[in-house]
C-alpha positions as CSV (number, residue, x, y, z in Angstrom):
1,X,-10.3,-22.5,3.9
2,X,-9.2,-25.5,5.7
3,X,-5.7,-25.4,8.2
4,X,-4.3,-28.5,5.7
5,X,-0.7,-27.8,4.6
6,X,-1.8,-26.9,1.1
7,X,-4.4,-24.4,1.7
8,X,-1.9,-22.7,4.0
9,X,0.9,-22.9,1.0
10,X,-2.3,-21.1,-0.7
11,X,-2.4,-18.2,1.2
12,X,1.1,-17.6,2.0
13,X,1.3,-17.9,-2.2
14,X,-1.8,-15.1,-2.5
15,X,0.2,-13.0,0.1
16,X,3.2,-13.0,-1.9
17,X,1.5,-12.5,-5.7
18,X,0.0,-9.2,-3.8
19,X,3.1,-7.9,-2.7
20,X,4.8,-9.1,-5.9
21,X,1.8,-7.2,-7.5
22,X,2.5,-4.4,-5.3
23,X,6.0,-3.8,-5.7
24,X,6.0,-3.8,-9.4
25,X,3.1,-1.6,-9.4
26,X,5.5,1.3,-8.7
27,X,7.3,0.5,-12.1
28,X,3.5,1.2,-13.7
29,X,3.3,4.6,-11.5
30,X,6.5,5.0,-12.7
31,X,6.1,4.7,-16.6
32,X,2.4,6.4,-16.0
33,X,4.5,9.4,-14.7
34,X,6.3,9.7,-18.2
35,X,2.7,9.6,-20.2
36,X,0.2,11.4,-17.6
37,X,0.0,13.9,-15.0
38,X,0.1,12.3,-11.2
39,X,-3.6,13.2,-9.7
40,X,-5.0,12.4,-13.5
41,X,-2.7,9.1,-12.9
42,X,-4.5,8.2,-9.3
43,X,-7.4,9.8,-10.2
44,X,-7.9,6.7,-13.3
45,X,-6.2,3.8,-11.4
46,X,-8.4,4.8,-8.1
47,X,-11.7,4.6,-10.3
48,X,-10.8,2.0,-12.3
49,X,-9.7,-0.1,-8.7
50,X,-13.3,0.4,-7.1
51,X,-15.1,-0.5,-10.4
52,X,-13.2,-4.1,-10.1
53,X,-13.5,-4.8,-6.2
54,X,-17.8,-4.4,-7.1
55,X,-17.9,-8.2,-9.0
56,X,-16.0,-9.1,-6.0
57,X,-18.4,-7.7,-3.4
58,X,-21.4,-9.2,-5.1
59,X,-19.9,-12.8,-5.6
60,X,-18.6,-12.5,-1.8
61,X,-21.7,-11.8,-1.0
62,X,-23.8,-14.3,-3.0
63,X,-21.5,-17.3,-1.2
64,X,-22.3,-15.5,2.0
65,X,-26.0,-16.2,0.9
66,X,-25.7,-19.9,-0.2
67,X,-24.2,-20.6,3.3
68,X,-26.8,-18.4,5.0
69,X,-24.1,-16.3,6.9
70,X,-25.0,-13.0,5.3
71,X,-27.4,-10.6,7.4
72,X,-28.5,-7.3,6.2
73,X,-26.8,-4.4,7.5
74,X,-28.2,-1.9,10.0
75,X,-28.6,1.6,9.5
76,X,-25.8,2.5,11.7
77,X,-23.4,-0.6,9.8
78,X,-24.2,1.5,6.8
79,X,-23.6,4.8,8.2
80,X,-20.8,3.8,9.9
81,X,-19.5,2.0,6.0
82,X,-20.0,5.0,4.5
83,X,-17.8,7.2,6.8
84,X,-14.9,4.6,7.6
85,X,-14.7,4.2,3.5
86,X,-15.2,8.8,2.6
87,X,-12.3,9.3,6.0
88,X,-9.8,6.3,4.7
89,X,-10.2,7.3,1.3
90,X,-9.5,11.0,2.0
91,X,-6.1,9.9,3.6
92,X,-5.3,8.3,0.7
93,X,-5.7,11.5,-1.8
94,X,-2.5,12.5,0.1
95,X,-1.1,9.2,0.3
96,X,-1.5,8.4,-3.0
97,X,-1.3,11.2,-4.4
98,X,1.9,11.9,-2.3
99,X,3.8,8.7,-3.5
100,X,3.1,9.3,-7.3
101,X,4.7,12.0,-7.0
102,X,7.5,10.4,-5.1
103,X,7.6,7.8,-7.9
104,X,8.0,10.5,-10.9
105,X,11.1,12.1,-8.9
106,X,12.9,9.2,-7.3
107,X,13.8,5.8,-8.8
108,X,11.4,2.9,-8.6
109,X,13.8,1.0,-6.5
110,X,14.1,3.6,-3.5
111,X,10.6,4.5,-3.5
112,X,9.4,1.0,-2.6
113,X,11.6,0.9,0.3
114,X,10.9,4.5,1.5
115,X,7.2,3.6,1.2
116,X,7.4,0.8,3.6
117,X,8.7,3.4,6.4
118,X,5.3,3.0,7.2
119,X,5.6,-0.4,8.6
120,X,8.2,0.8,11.2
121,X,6.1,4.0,11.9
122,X,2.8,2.4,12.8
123,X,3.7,0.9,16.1
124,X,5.3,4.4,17.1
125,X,1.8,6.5,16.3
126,X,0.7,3.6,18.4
127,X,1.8,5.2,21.3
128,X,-0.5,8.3,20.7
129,X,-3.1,5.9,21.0
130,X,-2.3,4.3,24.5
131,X,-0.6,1.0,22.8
132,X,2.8,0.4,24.1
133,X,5.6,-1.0,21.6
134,X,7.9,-4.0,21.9
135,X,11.7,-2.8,22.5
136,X,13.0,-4.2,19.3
137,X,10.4,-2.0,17.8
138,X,13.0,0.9,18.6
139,X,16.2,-0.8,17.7
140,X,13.8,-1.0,14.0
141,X,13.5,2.9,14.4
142,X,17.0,3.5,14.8
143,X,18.0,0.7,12.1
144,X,15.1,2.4,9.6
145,X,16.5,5.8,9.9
146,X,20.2,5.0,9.2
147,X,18.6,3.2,6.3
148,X,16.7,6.2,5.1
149,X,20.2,8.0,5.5
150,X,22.2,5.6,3.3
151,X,19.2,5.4,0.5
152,X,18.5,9.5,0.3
153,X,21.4,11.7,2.7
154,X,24.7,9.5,2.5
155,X,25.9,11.5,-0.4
156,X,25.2,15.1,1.2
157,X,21.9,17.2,0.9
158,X,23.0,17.0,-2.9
159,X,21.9,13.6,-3.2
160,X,18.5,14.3,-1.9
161,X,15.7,14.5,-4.7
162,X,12.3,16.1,-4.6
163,X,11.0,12.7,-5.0
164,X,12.2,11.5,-1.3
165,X,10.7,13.7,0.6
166,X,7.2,13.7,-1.4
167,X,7.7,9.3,-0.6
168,X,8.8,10.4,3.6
169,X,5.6,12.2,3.6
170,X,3.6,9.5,1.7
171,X,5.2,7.0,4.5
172,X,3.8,9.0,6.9
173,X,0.3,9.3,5.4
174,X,0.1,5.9,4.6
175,X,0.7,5.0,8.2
176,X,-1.9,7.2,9.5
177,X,-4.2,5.1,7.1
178,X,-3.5,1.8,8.2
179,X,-4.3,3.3,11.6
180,X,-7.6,4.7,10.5
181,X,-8.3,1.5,8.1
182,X,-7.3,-1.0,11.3
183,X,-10.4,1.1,13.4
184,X,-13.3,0.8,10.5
185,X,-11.8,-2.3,9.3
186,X,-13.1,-4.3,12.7
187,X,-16.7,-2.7,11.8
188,X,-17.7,-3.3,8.3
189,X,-17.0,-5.5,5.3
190,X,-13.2,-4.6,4.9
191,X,-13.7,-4.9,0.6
192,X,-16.6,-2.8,0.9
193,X,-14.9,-0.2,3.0
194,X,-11.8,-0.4,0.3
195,X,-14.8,0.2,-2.9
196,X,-16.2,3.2,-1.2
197,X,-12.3,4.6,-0.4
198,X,-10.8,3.8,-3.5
199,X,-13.9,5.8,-5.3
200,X,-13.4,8.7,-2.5
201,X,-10.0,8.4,-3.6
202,X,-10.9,8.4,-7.5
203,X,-13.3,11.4,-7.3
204,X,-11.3,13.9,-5.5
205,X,-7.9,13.0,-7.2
206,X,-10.1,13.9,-10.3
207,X,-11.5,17.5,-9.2
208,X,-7.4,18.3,-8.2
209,X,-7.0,17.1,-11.5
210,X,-9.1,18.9,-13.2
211,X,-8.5,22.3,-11.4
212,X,-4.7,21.6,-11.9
213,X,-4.2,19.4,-14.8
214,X,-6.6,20.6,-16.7
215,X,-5.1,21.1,-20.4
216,X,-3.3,17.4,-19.6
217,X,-6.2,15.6,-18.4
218,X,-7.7,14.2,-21.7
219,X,-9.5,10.7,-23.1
220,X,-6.1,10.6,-25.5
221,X,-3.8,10.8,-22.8
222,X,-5.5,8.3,-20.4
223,X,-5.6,6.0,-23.8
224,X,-1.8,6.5,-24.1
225,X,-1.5,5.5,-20.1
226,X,-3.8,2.5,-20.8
227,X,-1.2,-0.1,-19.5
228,X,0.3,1.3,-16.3
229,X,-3.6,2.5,-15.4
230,X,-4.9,-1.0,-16.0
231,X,-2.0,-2.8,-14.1
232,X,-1.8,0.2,-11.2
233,X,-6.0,-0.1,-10.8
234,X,-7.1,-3.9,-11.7
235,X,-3.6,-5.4,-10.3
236,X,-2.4,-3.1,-7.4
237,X,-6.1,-2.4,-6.3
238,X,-8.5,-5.1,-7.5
239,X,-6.9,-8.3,-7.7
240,X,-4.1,-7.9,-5.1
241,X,-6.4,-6.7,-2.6
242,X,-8.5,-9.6,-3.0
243,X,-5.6,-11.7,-2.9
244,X,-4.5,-10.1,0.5
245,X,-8.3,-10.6,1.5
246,X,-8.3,-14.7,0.9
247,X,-4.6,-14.9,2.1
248,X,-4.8,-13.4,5.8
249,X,-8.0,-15.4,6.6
250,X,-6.7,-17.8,8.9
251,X,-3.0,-16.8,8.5
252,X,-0.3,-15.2,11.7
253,X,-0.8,-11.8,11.4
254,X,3.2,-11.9,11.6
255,X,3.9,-14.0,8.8
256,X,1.3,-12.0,6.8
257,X,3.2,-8.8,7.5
258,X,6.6,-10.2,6.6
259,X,5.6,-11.6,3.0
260,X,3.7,-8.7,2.4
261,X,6.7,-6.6,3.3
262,X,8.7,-8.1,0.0
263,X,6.8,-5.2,-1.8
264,X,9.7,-3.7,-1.0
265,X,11.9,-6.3,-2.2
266,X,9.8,-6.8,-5.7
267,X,10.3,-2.8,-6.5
268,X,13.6,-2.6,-6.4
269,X,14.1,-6.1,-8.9
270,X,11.3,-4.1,-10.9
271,X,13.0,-1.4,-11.1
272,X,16.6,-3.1,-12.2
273,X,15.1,-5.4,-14.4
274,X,12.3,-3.2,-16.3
275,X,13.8,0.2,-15.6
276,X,17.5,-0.5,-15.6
277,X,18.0,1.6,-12.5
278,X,21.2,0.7,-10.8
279,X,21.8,1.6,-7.2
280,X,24.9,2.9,-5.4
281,X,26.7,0.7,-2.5
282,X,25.4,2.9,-0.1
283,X,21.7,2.9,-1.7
284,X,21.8,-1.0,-1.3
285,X,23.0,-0.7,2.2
286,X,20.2,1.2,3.1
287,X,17.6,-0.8,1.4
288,X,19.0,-3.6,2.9
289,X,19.0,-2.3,6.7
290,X,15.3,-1.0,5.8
291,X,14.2,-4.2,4.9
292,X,15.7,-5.6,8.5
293,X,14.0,-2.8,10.4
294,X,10.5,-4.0,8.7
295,X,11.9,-7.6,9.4
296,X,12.6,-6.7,13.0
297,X,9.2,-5.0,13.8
298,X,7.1,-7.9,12.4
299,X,9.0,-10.0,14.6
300,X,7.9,-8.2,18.0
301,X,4.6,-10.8,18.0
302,X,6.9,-13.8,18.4
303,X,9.0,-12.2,20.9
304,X,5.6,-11.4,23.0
305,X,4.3,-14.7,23.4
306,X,7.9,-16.4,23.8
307,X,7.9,-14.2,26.3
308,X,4.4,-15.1,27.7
């Protein structure tokens, strides 16, 4: 896509569709939580999200062809597809897996912003792999935990539901992903490496399922889930992926980050508008100051080659 002013308006518009996607995909895991158990949930939308990415993988690589820029992989490219795509998408059984349960307990509001702890967290599980951080990077660390306090401890260990600390720990598995995703992802096919993980993720969300949910896990109540399934695994899977696929080519990393960092922003308005969840004035505070700390760590790039 050409550097013109309106394919760039093109791909910061597919960025933000994904994280408008995105975000009000928690109000689907949210209104899937009410019709189906969660691993029967991730187990359908996981499937159902590597079925649609394999059109995409064939027409990607048919233009590939036409140009004469696609090359057969090597036995080792394959090899190493196969294990980036089995390791990411067993991270995401717990991440997933982790947040729908999150979703179920909590409001669909906070768990969007909880979710995107992961953004501040990356750059500190940097550190365990020799990659040193920007200083406002820390002042986001501090800001993001003072957040998390307002959204899930102001009110006293009370106030606290089940649901935050199964979305803390999703945050945290999430953010080993993106870790794990950014190594394969420089090696193979990115779409291809989310196919194989999102099946990964499909089949062993299915054999928890059906060792745990057993008596709930049924072709009536996956019919009765039809919508949020559909929405969670063509929209939050399939087509936003794609979208984030077209809408980074050629893009600042930095602006990428901050527009797909509204997720955020587009749960909580999901939630208020389609759930009618309210928030408290110290709820908003700390989704506010959250959604600085994610502002503030995107913003480290800039401050690096200012400062070059």
């Amino acid at each position: 896509m050409e550097n013109t002013g309106k394919a760039k308006f093109l791909r910061y518009f597919a960025l933000l569709i994904a994280a408008f996607v995105w975000g009000t995909a928690f109000v689907a895991q949210s209104k899937g939580s009410e019709l189906i158990k969660p691993f029967t949930f991730t187990a359908m939308r996981a499937v159902l999200g590597a079925v649609v990415l394999i059109p995409v993988i064939l027409i990607m690589d048919g233009v590939k062809k036409k140009k004469g820029t696609w090359t057969p992989p090597s036995d080792k490219d394959k090899k190493t597809l196969w294990l980036g795509g089995f390791i990411c998408g067993i991270v995401m059984v717990f991440a997933s897996n982790l947040q729908q349960f999150g979703v179920m307990y909590s409001t669909v509001g906070k768990s969007g912003f909880i979710t995107t702890l992961y953004i501040v967290l990356v750059p500190i599980f940097s550190l365990f792999l020799k990659k040193k951080s920007h200083w406002i990077v820390w002042v986001s660390v501090v800001i993001a935990v003072v957040g998390l306090y307002f959204i899930s401890f102001a009110g006293g260990m009370e106030s606290v539901s089940v649901g935050d600390f199964f979305l803390i720990a999703c945050a945290f598995c999430f953010t080993v992903h993106i870790l794990v995703v950014d190594h394969f992802a420089n090696l193979v096919d990115a779409v291809k490496l989310s196919c194989i993980q999102f099946a990964t993720l499909g089949l062993f969300s299915a054999i928890i399922a059906l060792i745990f949910e057993r008596q709930y896990f049924s072709v009536s109540a996956m019919l009765d889930c039809w919508l949020p399934i559909l929405y969670a695994g063509v929209g939050s899977c399939g087509i936003a992926f794609t979208l984030q696929s077209v809408g980074q080519k050629g893009t600042n990393p930095t602006i990428a980050s901050l527009l797909m960092s509204l997720e955020s922003v587009f749960s909580l308005l999901g939630g208020i508008v389609i759930m009618h969840e309210g928030l408290t004035w110290k709820e908003g505070l700390g989704c506010g100051l959250m959604f600085l700390a994610v502002i503030l760590t995107q913003l480290q790039d800039i401050l690096k080659k200012k400062k070059a």
